[in-house]
C-alpha positions in Angstrom: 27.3 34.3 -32.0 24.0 32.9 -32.4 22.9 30.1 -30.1 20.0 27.7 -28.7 18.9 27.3 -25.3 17.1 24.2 -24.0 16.0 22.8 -20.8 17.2 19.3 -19.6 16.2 18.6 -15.9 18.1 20.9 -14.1 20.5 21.4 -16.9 20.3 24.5 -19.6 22.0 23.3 -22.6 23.2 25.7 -25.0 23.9 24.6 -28.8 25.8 27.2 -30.8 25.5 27.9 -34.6 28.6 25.3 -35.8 27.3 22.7 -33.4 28.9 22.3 -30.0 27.7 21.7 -27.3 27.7 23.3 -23.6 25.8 23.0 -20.5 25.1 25.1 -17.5 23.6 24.2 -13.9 23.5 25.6 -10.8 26.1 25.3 -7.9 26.0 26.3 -4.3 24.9 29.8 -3.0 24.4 31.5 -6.4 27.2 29.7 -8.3 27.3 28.2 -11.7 29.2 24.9 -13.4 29.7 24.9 -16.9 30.9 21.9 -19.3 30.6 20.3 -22.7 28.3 17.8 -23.8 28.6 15.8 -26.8 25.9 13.0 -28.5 26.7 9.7 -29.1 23.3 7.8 -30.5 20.6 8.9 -29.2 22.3 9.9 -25.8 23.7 13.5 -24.5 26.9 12.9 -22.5 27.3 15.8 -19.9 31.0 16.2 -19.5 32.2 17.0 -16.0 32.5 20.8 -15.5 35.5 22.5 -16.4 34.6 25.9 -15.0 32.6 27.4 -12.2 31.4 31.2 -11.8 28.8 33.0 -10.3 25.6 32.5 -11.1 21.9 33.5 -10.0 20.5 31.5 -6.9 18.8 29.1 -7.6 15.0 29.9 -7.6 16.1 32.6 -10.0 17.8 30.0 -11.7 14.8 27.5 -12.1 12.9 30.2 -13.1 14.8 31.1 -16.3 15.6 27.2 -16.8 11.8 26.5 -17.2 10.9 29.3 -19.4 12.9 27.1 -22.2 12.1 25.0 -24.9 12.4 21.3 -23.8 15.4 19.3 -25.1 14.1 16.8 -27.4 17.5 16.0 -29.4 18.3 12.9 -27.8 15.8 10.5 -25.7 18.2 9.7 -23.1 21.1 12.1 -21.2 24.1 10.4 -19.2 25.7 12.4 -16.1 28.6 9.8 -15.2 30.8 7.5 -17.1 33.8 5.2 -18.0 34.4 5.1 -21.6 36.8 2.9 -23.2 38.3 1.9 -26.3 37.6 -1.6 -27.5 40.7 -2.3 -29.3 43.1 -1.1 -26.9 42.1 0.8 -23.6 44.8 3.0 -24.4 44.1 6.1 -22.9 43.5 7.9 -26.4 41.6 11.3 -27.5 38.0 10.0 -29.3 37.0 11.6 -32.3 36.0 15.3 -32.5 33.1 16.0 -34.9 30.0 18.9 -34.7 27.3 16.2 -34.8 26.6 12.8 -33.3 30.3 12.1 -32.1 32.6 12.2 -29.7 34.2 15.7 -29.1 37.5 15.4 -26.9 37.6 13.2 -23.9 40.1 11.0 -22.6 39.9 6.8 -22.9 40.5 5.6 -19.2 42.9 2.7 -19.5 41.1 -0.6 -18.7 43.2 -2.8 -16.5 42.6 -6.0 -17.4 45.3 -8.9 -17.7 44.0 -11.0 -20.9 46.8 -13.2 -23.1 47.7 -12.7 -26.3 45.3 -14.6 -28.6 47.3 -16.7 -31.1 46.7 -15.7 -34.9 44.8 -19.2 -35.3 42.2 -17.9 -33.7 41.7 -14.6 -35.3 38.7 -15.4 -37.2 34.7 -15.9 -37.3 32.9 -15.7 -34.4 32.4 -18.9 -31.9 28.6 -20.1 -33.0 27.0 -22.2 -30.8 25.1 -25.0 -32.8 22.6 -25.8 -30.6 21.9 -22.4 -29.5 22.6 -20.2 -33.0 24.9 -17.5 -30.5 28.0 -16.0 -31.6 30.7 -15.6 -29.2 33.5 -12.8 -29.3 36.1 -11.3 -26.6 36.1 -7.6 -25.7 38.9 -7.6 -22.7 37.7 -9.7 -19.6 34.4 -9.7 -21.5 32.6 -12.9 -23.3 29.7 -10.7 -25.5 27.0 -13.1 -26.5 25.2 -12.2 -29.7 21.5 -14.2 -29.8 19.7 -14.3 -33.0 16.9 -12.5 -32.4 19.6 -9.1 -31.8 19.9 -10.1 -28.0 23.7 -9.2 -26.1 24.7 -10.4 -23.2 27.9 -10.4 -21.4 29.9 -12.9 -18.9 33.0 -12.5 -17.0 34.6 -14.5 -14.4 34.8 -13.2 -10.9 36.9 -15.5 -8.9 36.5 -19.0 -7.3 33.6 -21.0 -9.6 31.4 -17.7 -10.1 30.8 -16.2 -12.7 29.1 -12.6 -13.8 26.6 -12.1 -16.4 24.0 -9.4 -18.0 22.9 -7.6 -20.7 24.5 -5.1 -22.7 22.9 -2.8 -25.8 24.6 -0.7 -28.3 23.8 3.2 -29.0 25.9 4.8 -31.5 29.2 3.3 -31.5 29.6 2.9 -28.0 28.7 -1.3 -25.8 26.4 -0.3 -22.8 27.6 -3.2 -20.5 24.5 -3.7 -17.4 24.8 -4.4 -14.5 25.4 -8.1 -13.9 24.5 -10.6 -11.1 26.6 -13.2 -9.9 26.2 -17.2 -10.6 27.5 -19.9 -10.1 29.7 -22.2 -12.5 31.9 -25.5 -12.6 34.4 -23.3 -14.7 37.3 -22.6 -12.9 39.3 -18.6 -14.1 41.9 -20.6 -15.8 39.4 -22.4 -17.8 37.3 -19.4 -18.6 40.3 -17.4 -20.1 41.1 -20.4 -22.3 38.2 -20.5 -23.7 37.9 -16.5 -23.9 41.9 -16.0 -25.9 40.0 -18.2 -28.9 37.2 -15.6 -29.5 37.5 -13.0 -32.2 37.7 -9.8 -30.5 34.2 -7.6 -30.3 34.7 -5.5 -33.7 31.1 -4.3 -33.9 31.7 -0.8 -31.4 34.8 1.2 -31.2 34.2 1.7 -27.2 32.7 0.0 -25.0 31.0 1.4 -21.4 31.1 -0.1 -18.0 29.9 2.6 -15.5 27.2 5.3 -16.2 23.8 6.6 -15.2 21.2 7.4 -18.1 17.9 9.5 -17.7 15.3 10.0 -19.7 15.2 13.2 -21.1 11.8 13.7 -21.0 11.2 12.8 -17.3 14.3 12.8 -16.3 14.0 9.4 -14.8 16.2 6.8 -14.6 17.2 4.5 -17.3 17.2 0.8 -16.4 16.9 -1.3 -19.8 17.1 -4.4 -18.0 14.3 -3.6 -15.4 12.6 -2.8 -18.3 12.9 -6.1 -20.4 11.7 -7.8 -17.5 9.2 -5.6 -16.6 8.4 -6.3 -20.4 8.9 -10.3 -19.8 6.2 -9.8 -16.8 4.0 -8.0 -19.1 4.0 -10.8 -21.1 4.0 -14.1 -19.1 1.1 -12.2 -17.2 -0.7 -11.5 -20.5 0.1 -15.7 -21.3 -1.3 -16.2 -17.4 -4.6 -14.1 -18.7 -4.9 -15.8 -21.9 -4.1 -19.7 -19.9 -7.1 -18.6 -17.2 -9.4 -17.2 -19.7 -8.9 -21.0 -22.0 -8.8 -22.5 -18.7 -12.0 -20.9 -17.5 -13.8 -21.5 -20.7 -12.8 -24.9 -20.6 -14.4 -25.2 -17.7 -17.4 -23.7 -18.2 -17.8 -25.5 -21.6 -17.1 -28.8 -19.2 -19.4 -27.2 -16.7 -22.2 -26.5 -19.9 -21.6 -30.6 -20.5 -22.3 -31.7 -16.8 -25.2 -29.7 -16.6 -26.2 -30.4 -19.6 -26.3 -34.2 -18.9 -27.7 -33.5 -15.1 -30.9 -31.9 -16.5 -31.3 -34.7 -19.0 -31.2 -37.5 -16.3 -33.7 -35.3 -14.1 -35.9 -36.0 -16.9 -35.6 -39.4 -18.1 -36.0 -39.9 -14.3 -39.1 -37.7 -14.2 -40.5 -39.6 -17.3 -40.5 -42.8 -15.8 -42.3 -41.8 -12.4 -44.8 -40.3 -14.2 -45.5 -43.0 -16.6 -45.5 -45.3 -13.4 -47.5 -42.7 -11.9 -49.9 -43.0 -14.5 -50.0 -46.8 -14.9 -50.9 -46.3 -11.3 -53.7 -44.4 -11.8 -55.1 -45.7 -14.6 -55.3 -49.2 -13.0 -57.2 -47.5 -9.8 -59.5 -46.4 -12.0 -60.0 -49.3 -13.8 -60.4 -51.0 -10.1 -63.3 -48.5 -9.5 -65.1 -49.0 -12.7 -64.9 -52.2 -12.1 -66.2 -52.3 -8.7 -69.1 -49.7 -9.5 -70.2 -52.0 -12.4 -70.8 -55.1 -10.7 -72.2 -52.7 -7.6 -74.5 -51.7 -10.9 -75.6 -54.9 -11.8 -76.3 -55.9 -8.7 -78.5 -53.4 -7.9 -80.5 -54.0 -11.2 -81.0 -57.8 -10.5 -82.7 -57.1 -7.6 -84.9 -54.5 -9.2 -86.2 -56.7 -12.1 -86.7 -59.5 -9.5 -90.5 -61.1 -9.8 -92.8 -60.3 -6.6 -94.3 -63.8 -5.3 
């Protein structure tokens, strides 16, 4: 049977010629797991193992893994999660396909006491007129749809708190993140009132509340929310840069101005000393010519005087 053999972390994942999927990793002293995988999106899902043998230690192991071509299939990998069935939470088998969908896995049932919605209410989405959101329900879910392709999620959690966060969507399957607590006026009762009129959330067939996601390239983790606001940071920081730069030129150009009009006062004020200055001397010397004049005249009276 011909297959492929990649390297994922410290996974080896082996593809065979109609398309499944298995993986293989090292266990204990010189023990091996094995498992399926399956792809939804652009995410491998590494099912939890199903059989365990012996193996090579794991040095030996590592050494083989990293001899392999790189997987490059999917950007992302996922190691743990709850799956569940938007519809119903029924504990149901998901599709079985050779590429891009879900091979056999059970639906874990969600627990979640919501009321029946009446028919009335089976319709469009909730639109928020100021805002332009749509509202649905998915369980004990509110999903908030923004205009610009933006989900979020909110769910009560007792008392006058609620939960919210983000969620995104990779192949058929709602990513709900991790959420952080708030607090609201609305009271449970309230919030479920409001929740029964939604239309249900149509737009995946399952819907994820637990899970861990790594890059497959680094093998990093996956944090999409740390990531928009790492992104937001980026961004207000780069506003920040571009609000000091127009601030600083501002006030340099202001500065320029100031300057400007400082240097021109220095000379009207250097103009008028030294015209004063020059008034000044020009009427000293016209003192001294003055002076040596009449000394002049003097002096010749006295020479052209008659001797008697």
């Amino acid at each position: 049977m011909q297959t492929i053999a990649y390297q994922l972390a410290e996974y080896k994942i082996t593809e065979h010629v109609h398309g499944d999927l298995w993986w293989e990793s090292h266990f204990g002293m010189g023990a091996l797991k094995t498992g399926k995988c399956f792809i939804v999106g652009d995410i491998l899902f590494i099912k939890p193992s199903d059989h365990t043998g012996p193996g090579f230690l794991k040095g030996e192991f590592l050494d083989r893994l990293h001899l392999l071509p790189k997987w490059r299939k999917t950007k992302l990998y996922c190691t743990s999660y709850k799956i569940y069935e938007c519809e119903s939470g029924r504990i149901k088998p998901l599709i079985e396909s050779r590429c891009n969908r879900f091979q056999n896995d059970p639906i874990r049932k969600k627990n979640v006491a919501t009321q029946k919605e009446p028919a009335k209410y089976r319709c469009l989405p909730v639109e928020n007129k100021r805002s332009g959101e749509l509202s649905y329900k998915l369980r004990r879910f509110e999903i908030i749809e923004r205009n610009n392709d933006e989900l979020l999620w909110k769910s009560h959690c007792g008392g006058n708190s609620l939960k919210e966060g983000r969620c995104f969507i990779s192949g058929n399957i709602l990513f709900v993140e991790y959420g952080e607590t708030t607090q609201s006026g609305l009271k449970k009762t309230e919030f479920l009132k409001k929740l029964i009129q939604l239309p249900k959330w149509k737009k995946t067939k399952y819907f994820c509340t637990s899970y861990a996601i790594y890059y497959s390239e680094t093998g990093s983790i996956y944090r999409r929310l740390e990531q928009y606001n790492k992104i937001e940071k980026e961004k207000n920081t780069q506003k920040n840069i571009v609000r000091h730069k127009t601030h600083d030129s501002t006030t340099k150009l202001e500065q320029n101005h100031l300057d400007a009009a400082v240097e021109k006062e220095k000379f009207k004020t250097l103009y008028i000393v030294c015209k004063i200055l020059v008034l000044v001397i020009m009427k000293i010397l016209a003192g001294i010519y003055e002076l040596i004049s009449k000394v002049t005249r003097a002096l010749a009276g006295k020479l052209v005087r008659p001797r008697g």
